[in-house]
N, C-alpha and C positions, 0 to 999 in steps of 0.2 A: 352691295345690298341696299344701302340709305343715297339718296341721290340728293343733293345740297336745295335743289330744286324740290324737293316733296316736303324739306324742311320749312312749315310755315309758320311765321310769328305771328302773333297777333295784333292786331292795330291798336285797340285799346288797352288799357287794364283792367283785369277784373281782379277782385280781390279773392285771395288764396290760388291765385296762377301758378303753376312752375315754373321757377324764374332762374333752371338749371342751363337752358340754352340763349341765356343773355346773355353781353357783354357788359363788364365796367363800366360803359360810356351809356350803354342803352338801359342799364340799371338808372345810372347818374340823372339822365333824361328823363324816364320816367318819376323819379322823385323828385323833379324840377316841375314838371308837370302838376304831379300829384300836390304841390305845396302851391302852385298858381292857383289849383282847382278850390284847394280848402281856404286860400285867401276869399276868393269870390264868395264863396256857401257864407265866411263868416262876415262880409260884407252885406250879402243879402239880408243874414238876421239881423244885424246891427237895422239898416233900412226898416226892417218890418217890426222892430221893438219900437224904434222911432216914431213911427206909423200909430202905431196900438197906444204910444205913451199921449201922443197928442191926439188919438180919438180919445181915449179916455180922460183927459184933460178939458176937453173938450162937451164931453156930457153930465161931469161934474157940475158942473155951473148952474 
């Protein structure tokens, strides 16, 4: 009836996915992923507080 081949994952993640036809590994992966992705997002803000602290430092004067 299911042919292993009609079986298709998804390439990314989306959040609230069903994540019944994972494996352990491809779980594992994915939250390896998802924690590089949230390092970056909280790198980027750190950057743009940094930014905004020293315009504002900046027009202070």
């Amino acid at each position: 009836m299911f042919d292993d081949d009609q079986v298709r994952k998804p390439k990314g993640h989306e959040v609230g996915m069903i994540l019944d036809a994972m494996s352990v590994e491809e779980l594992a992966d994915r939250i390896a992923m998802l924690e590089g992705e949230i390092a970056r997002l909280k790198a980027a803000i750190d950057s743009k507080q940094k930014s905004k602290s020293a315009a504002d430092a900046f027009f202070k004067l």
